[in-house]
Structures are given as structure tokens and as C-alpha cells.
C-alpha positions in Angstrom: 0.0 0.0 0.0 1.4 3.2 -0.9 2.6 5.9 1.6 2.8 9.8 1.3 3.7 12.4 3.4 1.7 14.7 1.8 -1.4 13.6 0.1 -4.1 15.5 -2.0 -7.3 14.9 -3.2 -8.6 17.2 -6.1 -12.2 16.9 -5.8 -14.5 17.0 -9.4 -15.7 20.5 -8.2 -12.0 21.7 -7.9 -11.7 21.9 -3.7 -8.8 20.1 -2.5 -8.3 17.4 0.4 -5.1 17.8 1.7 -4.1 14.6 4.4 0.1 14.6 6.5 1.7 10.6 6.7 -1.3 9.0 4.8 -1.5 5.8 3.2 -3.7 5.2 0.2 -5.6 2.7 -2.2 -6.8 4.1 -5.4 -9.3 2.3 -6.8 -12.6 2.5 -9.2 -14.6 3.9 -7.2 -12.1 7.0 -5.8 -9.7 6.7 -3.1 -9.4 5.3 0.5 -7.1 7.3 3.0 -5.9 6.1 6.5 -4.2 8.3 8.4 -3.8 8.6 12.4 -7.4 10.2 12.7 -8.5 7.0 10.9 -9.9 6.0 7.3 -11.6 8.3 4.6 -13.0 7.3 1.5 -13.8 9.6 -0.9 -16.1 8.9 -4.3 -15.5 12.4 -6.2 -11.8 12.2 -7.1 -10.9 14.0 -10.2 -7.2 13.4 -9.5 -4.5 12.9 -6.9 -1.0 14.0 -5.7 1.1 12.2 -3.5 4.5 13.3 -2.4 7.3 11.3 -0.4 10.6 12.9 0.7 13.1 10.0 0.9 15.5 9.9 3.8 19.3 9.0 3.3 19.0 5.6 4.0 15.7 4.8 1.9 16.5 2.6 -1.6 15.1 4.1 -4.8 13.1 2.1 -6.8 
């Protein structure tokens, strides 16, 4: 399951979701978000971004 330290959902009405140290399942149906406050599915996606800053010791893939 993919992880990102900053997510964001892009809505189809243009708002933005922004989630800290999520992790994330894209699917059909939109995307499902777990984060420390707990899970969050959301059914309007029109896109997301997720970023990841890599420590020193972390292998690229």
C-alpha cells in the first residue's frame, strides 16, 4: 500500500483534500485514505497528488 507524506485529493468541483503521513488505495470507485485520525473514502476524485521525501538511508526504486 502506498505511503505519502503529503497527500491531496482534487475533488470533481475543484476543492482540495489535503491529508500529513497518509497511506492510500486508489481504486474505481475513488480513493481510501488512512491516516492517524483513521480512514476516509472519498467517491468524487478528479485526480490525486502524492508526495514522499526520501531519507538518506531509503532505496530508490
Amino acid at each position: 500500500m502506498p505511503h505519502a507524506d503529503t497527500l491531496t485529493v482534487i475533488h470533481d468541483d475543484d476543492t482540495r483534500t489535503t491529508y500529513t503521513d497518509a497511506r492510500y488505495q486508489l481504486h474505481r470507485g475513488g480513493v481510501r485514505i488512512w491516516t492517524a485520525d483513521g480512514e476516509t473514502v472519498h467517491t468524487d476524485v478528479l485526480m490525486t497528488q502524492a508526495y514522499r521525501q526520501r531519507t538518506d538511508g531509503e532505496a530508490t526504486r
